[in-house]
Structures are given as C-alpha cells and as structure tokens.
N, C-alpha and C positions, 0 to 999 in steps of 0.2 A: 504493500500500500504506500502511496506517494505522503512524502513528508507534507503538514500545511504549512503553506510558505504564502509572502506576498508578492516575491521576486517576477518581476514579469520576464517572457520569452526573449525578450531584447537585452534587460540588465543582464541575466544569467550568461548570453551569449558576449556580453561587454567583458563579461570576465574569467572567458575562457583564452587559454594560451594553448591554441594548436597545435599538438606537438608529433615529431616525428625524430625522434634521435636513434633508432634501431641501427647497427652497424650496416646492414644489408640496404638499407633504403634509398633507392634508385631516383636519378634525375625525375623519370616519370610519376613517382608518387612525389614528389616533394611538390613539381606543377601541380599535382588532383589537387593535396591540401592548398594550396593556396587559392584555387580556385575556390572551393569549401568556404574557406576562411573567409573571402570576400562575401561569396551568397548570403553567409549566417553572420558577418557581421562582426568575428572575435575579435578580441584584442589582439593578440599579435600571431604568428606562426612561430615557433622556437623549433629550429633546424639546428645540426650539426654545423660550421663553422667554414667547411668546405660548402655549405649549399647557398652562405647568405646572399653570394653575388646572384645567383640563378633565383631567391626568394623576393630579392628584393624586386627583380624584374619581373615577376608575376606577380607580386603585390603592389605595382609602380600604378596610380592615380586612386587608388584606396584607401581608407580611413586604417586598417590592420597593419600594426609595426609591424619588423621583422626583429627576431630576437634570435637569441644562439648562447651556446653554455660556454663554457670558460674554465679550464684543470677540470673535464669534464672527463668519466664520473666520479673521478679517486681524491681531486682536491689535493694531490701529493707531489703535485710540478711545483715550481719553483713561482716567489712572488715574482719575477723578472720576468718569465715566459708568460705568464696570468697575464702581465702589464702589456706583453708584447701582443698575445690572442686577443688582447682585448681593444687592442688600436689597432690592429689591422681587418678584425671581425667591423668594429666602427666605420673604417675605412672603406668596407665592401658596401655597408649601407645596415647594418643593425645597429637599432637602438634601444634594443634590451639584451642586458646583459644575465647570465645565470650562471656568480660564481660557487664552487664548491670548495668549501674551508676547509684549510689543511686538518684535517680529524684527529691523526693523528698529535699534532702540537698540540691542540687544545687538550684532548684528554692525557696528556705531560704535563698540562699547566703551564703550556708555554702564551700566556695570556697574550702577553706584549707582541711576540712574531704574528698570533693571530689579529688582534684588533689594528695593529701595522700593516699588512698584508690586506685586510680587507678595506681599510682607508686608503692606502692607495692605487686599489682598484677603484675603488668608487671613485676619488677625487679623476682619473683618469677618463673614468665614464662621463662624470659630471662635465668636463671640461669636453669632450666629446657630444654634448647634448646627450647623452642617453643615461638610463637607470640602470643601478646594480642590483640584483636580487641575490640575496646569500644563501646557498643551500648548506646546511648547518648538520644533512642528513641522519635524522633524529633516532633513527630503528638503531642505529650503532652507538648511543649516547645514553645515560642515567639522566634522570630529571634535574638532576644538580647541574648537566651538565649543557643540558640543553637551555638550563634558565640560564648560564651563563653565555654559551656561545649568544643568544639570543640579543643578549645586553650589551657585548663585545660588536654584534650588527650596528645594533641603534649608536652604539656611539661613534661608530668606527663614520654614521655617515652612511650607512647604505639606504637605498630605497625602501626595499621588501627582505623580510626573513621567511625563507623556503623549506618546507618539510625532509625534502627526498630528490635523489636522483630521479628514483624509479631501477633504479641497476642495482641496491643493496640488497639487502633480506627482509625490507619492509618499506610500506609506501606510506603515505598519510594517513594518522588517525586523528580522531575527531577532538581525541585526549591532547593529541599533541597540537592540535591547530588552538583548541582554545586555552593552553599553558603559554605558547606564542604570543596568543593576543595578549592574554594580561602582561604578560612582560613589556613587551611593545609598544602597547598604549595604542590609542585610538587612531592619531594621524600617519605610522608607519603602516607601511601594504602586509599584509600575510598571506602566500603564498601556500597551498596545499597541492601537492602531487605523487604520484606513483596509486596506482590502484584505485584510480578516482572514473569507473567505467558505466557508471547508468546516473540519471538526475537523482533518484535518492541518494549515492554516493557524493556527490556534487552538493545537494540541499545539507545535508547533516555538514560539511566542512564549512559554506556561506555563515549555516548559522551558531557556528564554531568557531567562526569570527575571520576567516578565510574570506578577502577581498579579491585573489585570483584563483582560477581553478586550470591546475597544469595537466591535459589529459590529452591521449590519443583518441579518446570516443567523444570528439565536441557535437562532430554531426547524429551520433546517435542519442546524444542524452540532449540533443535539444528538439529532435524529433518524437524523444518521450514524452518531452513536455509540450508542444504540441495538439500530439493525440490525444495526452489527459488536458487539455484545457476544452477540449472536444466533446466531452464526456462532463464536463461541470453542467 
C-alpha cells in the first residue's frame, strides 16, 4: 500500500537524480536516460565521469543538470586526483558533483584529512559553479560515526550529505536518512541512494527528510505514482 504523502508527480520527479553508474553501461543507455530525464523532468542525470561530455549533449536546452561521482565508489584516491576528477568532470559540463569520503580516515579519526579533503572539493566545485554532495557511505559506518562524518560535510562546506554508493553492502535507510537530517539541519540537501527502486521506497526516505532521491528506477517509481493518482 502507497505511503500518504502530499508530494505531487512533479516535486517527486524534481528530486530524482537519474542514475546510471553500472560499469557495463553503454553510450546507448546513457542517450535513453537522458532522454527519460528530460520527458519526466528530474533533477539531474548522474553518469560515470567518462559519459558527462556525451550527457551533457543530450541534456543540452533542458532544465536537468548533468552530475557525475568523484573517488567513485571506494573514496580511497587521493585529495589531488578528487580535485583533479572534479575540474575536469566540470570542464566536460557537470555541475553536480558526488564525492565519496575517504572511509577509511574517518573511521582512524583522521578528522582533519577528512573535513580538508572535502572542503577542498567543494570550494573547487563552488568556484566551478557546481555542488558537492558527500557520500559518507553509511552501511560501512556506526552511528557515532556517521553523526560525525555528517558534521565534518556541513562544515567542510559541502552542499548535500549522501547515504551510499549503491556498490557497498547497503543502500539507504530511512534510519539513516532521518539521523542525517537532524544533524544537518534544515537548509543543507540530504541525499538518499542505493536500493531506492519503487515510490514507496522513495516516499519513506522524502519523509525521512531526504531532499534528493538517487535511483536507477526514476521512470518506474514515477509511473507508480501516476497510476495511483489514477485510482484516488
């Protein structure tokens, strides 16, 4: 049964992030979703980093960013390579950024490399026009840990803190999207992804305080909701 929500068919589609990062994913599907992307109106398309220049030109006269990940999916590259994917990702024509935190440092305590590392990604992006979104990838984190990385985002400067790859051993829960929010605070983005695949999935993370929704099934969970607006 469909969560009750007041989200109408347009918000919900305003804050999906089309995604397609599979290693296998061909010239040909990266054109479908973007055509997708425009039909239904999402926020942006988030490609692998090799696809933004062929993204942005299939999104060229449309209202949908092009976005792309960054030390994607391990967070274990170097801050200098992060800086370097992420000006030349700019350069192709993305203007959302999705970096993954060194995970490693942080659960070290190495607080300072991380909240350095991801300030100067973001001041990078900022100076670039575009947004940083921190993937902080939560399934591999204790709650102690995740309130911190959380804190280390918002101060470091970044736009959005992000649940998941989607490549770990867990995706976004609803636990962890609304632990995010309260740390966060109202005016920072929250980003939920990995296993976000029908609008019930989608409704429980919005109202879990999740302002984007990162999924490969945008076109199917917004043709659920649809049908059930059908049925009202």
């Amino acid at each position: 049964m469909a969560i009750e929500t007041k989200i109408s068919v347009a918000e919900l589609a305003g804050m999906i992030d089309y995604t397609l990062l599979k290693p296998e994913a061909t010239p040909d599907q990266v054109e479908q979703i973007c055509k997708e992307a425009v039909e239904y109106r999402f926020a942006s398309v988030c490609v692998n980093s090799g696809y933004v220049t062929l993204t942005k030109r299939n999104l060229q006269g449309s209202l949908v960013k092009v976005g792309t990940t960054i030390g994607f999916p391990l967070g274990a590259a170097s801050t200098k390579s992060k800086i370097c994917e992420a000006e030349e990702a700019m350069n192709d024509g993305a203007k959302e950024l999705d970096m993954v935190i060194n995970i490693g440092r942080l659960k070290a305590q190495y607080y300072d490399y991380v909240e350095s590392e991801i300030r100067e990604v973001a001041d990078a992006a900022h100076q670039g026009n575009s947004i940083l979104k921190v993937i902080i990838e939560a399934c591999l984190l204790t709650g102690e840990e995740k309130e911190k990385a959380c804190r280390l985002t918002k101060e470091a400067g970044a736009d959005f803190v992000k649940t998941s790859t989607g490549f770990s051993k867990g995706g976004a829960t609803a636990a962890d999207v609304a632990l995010m929010r309260k740390v966060v605070g109202s005016k920072m983005g929250v980003k939920a992804a990995g296993g976000i695949r029908s609008y019930d999935d989608a409704l429980i993370m919005v109202q879990s305080g999740a302002s984007r929704i990162g999924t490969s099934s945008g076109v199917k969970i917004i043709l659920e909701v649809v049908a059930l607006s059908r049925t009202d």
